[in-house]
C-alpha positions in Angstrom: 2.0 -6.4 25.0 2.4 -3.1 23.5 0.6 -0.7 25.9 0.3 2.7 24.9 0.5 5.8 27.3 0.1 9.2 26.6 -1.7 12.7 27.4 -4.0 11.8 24.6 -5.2 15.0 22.4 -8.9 14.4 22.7 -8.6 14.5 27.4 -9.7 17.3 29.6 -5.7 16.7 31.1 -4.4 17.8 27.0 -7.1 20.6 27.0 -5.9 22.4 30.3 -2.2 21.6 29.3 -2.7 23.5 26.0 -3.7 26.1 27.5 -1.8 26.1 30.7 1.3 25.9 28.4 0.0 28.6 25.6 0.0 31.1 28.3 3.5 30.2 29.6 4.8 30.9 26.2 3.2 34.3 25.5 4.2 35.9 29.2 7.6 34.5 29.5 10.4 36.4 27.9 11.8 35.1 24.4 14.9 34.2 25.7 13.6 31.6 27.3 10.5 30.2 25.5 12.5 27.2 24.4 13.3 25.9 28.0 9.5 26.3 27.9 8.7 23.8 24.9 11.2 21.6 26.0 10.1 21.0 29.6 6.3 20.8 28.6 7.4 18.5 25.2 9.2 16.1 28.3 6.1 16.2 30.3 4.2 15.3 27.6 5.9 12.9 26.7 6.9 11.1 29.9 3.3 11.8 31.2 2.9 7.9 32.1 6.0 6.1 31.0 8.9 8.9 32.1 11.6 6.2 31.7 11.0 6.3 27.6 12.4 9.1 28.0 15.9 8.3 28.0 15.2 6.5 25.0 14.7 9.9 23.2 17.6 11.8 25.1 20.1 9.0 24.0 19.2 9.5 20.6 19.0 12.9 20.8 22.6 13.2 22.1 24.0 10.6 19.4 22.4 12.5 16.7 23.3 16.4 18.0 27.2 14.7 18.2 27.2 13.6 15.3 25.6 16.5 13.1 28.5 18.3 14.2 31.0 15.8 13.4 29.5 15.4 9.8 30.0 19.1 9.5 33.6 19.1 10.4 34.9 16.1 8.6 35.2 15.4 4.7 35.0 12.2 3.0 34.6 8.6 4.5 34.2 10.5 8.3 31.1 12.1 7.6 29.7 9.2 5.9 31.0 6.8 8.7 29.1 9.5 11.3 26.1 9.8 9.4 25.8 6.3 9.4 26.7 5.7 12.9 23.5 8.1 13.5 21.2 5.9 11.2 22.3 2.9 12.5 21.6 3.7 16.4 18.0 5.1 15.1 17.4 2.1 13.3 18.9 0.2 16.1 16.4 1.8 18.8 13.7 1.4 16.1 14.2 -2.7 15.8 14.7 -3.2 19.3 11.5 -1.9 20.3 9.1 -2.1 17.6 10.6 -4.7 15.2 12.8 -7.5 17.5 9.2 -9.5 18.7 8.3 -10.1 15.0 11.4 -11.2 14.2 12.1 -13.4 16.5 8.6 -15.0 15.7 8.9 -15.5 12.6 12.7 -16.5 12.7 11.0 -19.6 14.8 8.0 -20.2 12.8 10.7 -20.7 9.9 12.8 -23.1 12.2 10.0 -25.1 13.2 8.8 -25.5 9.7 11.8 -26.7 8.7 13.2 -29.1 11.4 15.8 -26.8 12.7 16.4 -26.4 16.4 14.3 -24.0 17.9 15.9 -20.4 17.8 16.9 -19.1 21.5 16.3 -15.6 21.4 13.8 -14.6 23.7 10.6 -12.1 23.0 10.0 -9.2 25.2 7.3 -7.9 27.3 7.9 -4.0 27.0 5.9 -1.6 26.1 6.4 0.3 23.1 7.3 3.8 23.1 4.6 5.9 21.3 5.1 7.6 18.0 8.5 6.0 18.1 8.7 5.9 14.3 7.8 9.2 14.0 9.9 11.1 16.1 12.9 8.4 14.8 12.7 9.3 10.9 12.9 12.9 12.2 15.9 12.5 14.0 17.4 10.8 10.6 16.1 13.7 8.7 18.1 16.1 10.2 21.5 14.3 10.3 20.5 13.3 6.7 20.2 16.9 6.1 23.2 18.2 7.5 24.9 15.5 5.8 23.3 17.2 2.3 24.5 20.2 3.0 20.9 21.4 3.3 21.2 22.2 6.9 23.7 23.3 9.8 24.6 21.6 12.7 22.8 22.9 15.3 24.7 23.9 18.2 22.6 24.3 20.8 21.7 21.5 22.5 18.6 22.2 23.7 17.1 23.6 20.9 17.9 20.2 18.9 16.1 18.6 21.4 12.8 20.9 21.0 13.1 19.9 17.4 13.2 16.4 18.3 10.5 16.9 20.5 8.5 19.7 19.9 5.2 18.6 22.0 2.3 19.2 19.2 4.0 16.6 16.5 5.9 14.8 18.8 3.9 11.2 18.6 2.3 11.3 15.1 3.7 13.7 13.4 3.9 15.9 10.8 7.5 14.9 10.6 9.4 18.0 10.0 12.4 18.7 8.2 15.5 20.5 10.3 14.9 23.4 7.9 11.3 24.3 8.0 11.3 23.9 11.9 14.4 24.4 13.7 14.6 28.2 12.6 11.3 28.7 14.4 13.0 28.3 17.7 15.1 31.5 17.6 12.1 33.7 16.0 10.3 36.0 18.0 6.4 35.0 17.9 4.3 38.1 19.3 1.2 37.5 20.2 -1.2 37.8 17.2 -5.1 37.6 17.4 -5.5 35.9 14.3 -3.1 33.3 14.5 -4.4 32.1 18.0 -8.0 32.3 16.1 -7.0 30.3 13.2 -5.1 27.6 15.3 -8.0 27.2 17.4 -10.3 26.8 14.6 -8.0 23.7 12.9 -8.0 22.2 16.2 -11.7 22.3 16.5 -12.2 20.7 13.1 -10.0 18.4 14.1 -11.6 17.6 17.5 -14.7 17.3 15.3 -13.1 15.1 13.2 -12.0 12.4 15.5 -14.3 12.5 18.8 -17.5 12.9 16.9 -16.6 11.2 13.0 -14.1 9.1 13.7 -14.4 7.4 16.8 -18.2 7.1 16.4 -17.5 4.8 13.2 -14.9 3.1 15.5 -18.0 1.8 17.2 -19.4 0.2 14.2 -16.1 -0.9 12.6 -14.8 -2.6 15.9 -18.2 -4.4 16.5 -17.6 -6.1 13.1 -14.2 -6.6 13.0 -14.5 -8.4 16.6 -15.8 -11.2 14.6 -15.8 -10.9 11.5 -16.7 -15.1 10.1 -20.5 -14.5 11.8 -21.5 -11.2 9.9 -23.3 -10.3 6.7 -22.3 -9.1 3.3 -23.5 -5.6 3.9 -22.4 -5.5 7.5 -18.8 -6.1 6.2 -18.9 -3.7 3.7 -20.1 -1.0 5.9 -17.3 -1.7 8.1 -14.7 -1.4 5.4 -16.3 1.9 3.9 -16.2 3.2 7.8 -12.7 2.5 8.7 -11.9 4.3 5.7 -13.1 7.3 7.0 -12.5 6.2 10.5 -8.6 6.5 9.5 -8.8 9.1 7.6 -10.8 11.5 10.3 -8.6 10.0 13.0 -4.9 10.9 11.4 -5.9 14.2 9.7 -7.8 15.5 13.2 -5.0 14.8 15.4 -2.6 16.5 12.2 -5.0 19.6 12.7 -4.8 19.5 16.4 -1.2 19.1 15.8 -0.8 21.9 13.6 -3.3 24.6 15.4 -2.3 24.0 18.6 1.3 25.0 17.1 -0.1 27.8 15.3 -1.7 29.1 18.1 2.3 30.1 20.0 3.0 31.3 16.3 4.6 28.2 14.7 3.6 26.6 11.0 4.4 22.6 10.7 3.7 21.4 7.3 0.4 20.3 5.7 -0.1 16.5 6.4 -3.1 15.4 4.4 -5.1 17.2 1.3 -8.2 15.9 1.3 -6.9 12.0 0.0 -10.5 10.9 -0.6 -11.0 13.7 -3.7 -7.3 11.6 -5.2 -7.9 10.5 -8.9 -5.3 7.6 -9.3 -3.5 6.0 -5.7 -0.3 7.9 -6.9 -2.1 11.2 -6.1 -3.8 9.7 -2.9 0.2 9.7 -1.9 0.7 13.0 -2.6 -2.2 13.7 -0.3 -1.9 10.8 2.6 0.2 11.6 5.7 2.1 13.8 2.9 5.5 14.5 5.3 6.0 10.7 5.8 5.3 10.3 1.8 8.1 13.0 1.3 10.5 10.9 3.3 10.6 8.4 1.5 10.7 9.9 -1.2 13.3 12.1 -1.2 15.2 9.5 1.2 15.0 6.2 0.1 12.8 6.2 -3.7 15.3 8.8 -4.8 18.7 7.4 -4.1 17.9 3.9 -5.4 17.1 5.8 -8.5 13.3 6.8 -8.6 11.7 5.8 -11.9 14.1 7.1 -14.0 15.8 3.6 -14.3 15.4 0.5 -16.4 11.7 -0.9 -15.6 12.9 -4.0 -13.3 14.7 -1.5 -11.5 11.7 0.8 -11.2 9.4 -2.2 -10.3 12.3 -3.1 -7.2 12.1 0.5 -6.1 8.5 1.1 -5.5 8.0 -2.2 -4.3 11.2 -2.1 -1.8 9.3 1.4 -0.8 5.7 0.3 -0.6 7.3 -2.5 1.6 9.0 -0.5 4.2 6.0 1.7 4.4 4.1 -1.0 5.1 6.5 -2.3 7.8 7.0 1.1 9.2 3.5 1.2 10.4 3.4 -1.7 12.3 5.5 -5.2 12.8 2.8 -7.3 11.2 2.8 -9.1 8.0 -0.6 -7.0 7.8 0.9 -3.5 7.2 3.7 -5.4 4.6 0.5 -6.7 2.7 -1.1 -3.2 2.6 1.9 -1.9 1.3 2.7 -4.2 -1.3 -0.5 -3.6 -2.4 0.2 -0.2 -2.9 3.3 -0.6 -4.1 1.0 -3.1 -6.9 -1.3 -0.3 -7.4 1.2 2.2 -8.1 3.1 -0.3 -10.6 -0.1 -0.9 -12.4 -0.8 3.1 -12.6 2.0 3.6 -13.6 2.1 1.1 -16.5 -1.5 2.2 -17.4 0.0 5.9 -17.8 2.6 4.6 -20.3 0.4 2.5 -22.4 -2.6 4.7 -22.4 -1.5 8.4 -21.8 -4.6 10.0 -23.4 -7.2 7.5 -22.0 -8.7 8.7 -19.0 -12.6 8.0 -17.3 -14.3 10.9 -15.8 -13.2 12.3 -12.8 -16.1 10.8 -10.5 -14.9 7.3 -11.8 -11.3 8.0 -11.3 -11.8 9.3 -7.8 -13.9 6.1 -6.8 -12.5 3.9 -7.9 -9.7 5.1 -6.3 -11.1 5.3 -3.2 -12.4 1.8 -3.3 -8.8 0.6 -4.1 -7.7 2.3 -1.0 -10.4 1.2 0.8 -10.1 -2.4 0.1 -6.0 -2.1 1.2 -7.5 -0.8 4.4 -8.9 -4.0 5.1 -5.3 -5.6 5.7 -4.7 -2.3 7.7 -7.5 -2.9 9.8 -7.0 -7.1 10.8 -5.6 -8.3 13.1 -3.8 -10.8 10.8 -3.7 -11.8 7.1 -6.1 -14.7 8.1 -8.7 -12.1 9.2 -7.8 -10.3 6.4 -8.8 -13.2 4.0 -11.9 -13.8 5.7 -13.1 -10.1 5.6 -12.6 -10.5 1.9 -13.6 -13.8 1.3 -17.1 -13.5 2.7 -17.7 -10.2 1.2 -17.0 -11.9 -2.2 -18.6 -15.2 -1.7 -21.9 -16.2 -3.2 -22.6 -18.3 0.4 -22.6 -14.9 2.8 -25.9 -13.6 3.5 -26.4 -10.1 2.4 -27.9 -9.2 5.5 -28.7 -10.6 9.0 -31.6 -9.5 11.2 -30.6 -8.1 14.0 -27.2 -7.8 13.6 -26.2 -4.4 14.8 -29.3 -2.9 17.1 -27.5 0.8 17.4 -29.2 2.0 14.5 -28.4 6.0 15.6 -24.7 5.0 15.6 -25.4 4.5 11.8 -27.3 7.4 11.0 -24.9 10.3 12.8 -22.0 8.0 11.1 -23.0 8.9 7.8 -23.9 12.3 8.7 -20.3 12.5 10.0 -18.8 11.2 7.0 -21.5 13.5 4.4 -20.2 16.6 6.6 -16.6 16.1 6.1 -16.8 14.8 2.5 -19.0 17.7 1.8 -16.2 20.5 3.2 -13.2 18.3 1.7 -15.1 18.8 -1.9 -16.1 22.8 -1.3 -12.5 23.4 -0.8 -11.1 21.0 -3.6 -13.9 22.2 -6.3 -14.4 25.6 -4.7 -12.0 27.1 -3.2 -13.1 30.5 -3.1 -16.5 30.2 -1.3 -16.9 31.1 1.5 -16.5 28.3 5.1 -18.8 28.4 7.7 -15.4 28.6 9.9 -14.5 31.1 7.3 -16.7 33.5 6.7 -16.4 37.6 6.1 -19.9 37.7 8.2 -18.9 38.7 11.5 -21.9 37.4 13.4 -20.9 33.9 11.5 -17.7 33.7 12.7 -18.6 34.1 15.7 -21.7 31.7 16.0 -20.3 28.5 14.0 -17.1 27.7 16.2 -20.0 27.8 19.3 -22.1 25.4 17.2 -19.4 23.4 16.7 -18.3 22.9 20.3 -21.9 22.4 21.0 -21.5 19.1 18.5 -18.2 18.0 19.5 -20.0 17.8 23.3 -23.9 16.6 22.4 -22.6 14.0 19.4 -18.7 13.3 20.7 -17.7 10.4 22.1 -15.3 10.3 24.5 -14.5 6.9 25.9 -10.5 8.0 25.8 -10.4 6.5 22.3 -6.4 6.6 21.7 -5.1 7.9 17.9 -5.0 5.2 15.4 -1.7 6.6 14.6 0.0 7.0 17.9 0.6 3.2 17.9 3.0 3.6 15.1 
């Protein structure tokens, strides 16, 4: 019902248009580079669906209008305009990606209690990609100006490149007006090493999802297609896969993201810092998709107070957070339960902290057992529906599963380069957590090495990649 349509990152059409646009930007004159971004961000955008794209230019206008009536008007008027501009986000938001499940549910309720059927009607539209994304953006910045933090930006089309700045256009980073907008008017010379070191993230992150990510995707999918007729340890392998399945998905396509910017000179924030290595979950969030973390944060766990309020009122904020967290990824009582559960974690960290500040295990402990927290979550993440859900955990739990079944998954090489995939990255998370000074093989004073690994690289991304157009886990959100 939800079809998604985009030029994906990991396509030959993404490749050439990267490059095609790249060049563009370095031989046209500055004066003009923006029209540039705009034009490709549009195509990029509307490369299947071009009617979505008056979706983003309505918003766009609402927002640019009212940025600039915030900044000329005191008192009730700029908080009646800065609401106006959260409400038509929001607005766009529920009617796309929110108005199915409620209607659902509203007659799920109605049914179970004898009421008349509710008449509103579902619909059969597709829904836009990275929708939430490029939304809480667009709040940010009105938001922003609001604060003070930020001007109203009076040019038009320049808002819109914000907006819609191609490389975190469907999944982010989402960037603040301040850290991005700026970038527009600067010149951006061509420099050698910034073309080099954006091409490098984006092979690591091209490794990361064509030959880690989606390969466990083959694995976790075969298992989570039917999940009441599979072992114990078939089951558990699939959880511990999609954990790094997610994680290699979202933080490649955040490297693409970021080093195909970097490559035309621009820096969008750091999205993810090596989660995995976290010792409690409340680090893991300081390290998880860390710009949507931020946002709510400093818009929504802030104003209703943060922690520094009586504990019932600390308990409601981090659970009314965790909540729309949860519900921001995805309009399934699914992504709620994951983020409650987080929310549940955090609570429980958090009173651990306060009872027993000196008591801590060792650091291996900590960091597995925070993984395995997160990974578990993941399950709700990954299903379909909470029944799935149940059954996922129930059978890995139950005494009555059998802990293996012959036969059961006959791709035995998918398993072996999966965990080479997941050793490799694990492996260069922890050398630049725990040693940050030694050298990379991508970084590397040894001329001849920098030079040779980047070839052996490609050479893996193209012998061990798969490339069945696997779409971003992320772009559905």
């Amino acid at each position: 019902m939800f079809a998604q349509h985009t030029m994906l990152f990991n396509s030959f059409p993404f490749l050439l248009f990267f490059l095609t646009v790249t060049v563009a930007f370095y031989a046209v004159n500055h004066t003009w580079r923006w029209l540039l971004l705009l034009i490709a961000s549009c195509y990029f955008y509307a490369y299947l669906i071009p009617g979505y794209l008056l979706v983003l230019f309505l918003i766009i206008g609402i927002d640019f209008a009212a940025s600039i009536l915030i900044e000329k008007n005191k008192g009730h008027k700029r908080r009646f305009y800065l609401g106006l501009s959260i409400v038509s986000n929001l607005a766009v938001l529920f009617i796309f990606k929110y108005h199915n499940f409620f209607v659902e549910n509203l007659r799920l309720i109605s049914a179970n209690i004898s009421l008349n059927p509710v008449i509103f009607k579902t619909w059969k539209w597709a829904l836009p990609i990275g929708l939430s994304f490029h939304t809480f953006q667009a709040m940010s910045y009105t938001i922003e100006v609001y604060r003070g933090n930020q001007k109203a930006e009076r040019h038009l089309g320049i808002y819109a490149l914000y907006v819609m700045f191609y490389p975190q256009l469907v999944a982010g980073p989402i960037e603040r007006p301040q850290n991005l907008i700026h970038q527009f008017y600067e010149k951006h010379p061509v420099k050698f090493q910034g073309i080099v070191a954006g091409l490098k993230l984006m092979l690591w992150g091209y490794f990361m999802k064509v030959v880690v990510a989606d390969r466990l995707g083959i694995y976790v999918d075969y298992i989570f297609r039917d999940v009441a007729f599979h072992s114990r340890l078939a089951l558990i392998t699939a959880v511990f896969f999609y954990s790094f399945q997610i994680y290699c998905d979202f933080a490649g396509y955040s490297l693409i993201a970021i080093g195909s910017a970097k490559a035309m000179g621009f820096t969008l924030s750091t999205n993810f810092n090596r989660p995995y290595l976290a010792l409690s979950l409340r680090d893991f969030w300081q390290r998880w998709n860390i710009t949507l973390s931020r946002w709510f944060r400093d818009y929504l766990y802030y104003p209703l107070g943060g922690s520094r309020v009586a504990p019932s009122k600390y308990i409601f904020n981090v659970t009314v957070v965790f909540i729309l967290s949860g519900l921001w990824h995805g309009a399934n009582w699914t992504f709620i339960a994951w983020g409650l559960l987080h929310g549940i974690y955090i609570l429980v960290g958090h009173l651990r902290r306060s009872r027993f500040p000196k008591f801590i295990f060792n650091p291996v402990v900590e960091i597995t057992f925070t993984f395995l927290l997160a990974s578990f979550a993941w399950i709700f993440f990954r299903s379909q529906n909470l029944q799935e859900a149940f059954m996922v955990i129930k059978r890995i739990f139950s005494p009555n599963t059998p802990h293996i079944i012959d036969g059961e998954f006959e791709q035995r090489s998918v398993l072996v380069y999966s965990l080479a995939g997941i050793m490799t990255v694990m492996i260069t998370d922890v050398m630049a957590e725990f040693f940050p000074r030694k050298q990379t093989i991508l970084h590397n004073r040894r001329g001849w090495v920098r030079l040779a690994a980047p070839v052996g690289l490609i050479l893996i991304i193209i012998l061990f990649g798969v490339f069945d157009g696997g779409q971003f886990i992320y772009f559905q959100f």
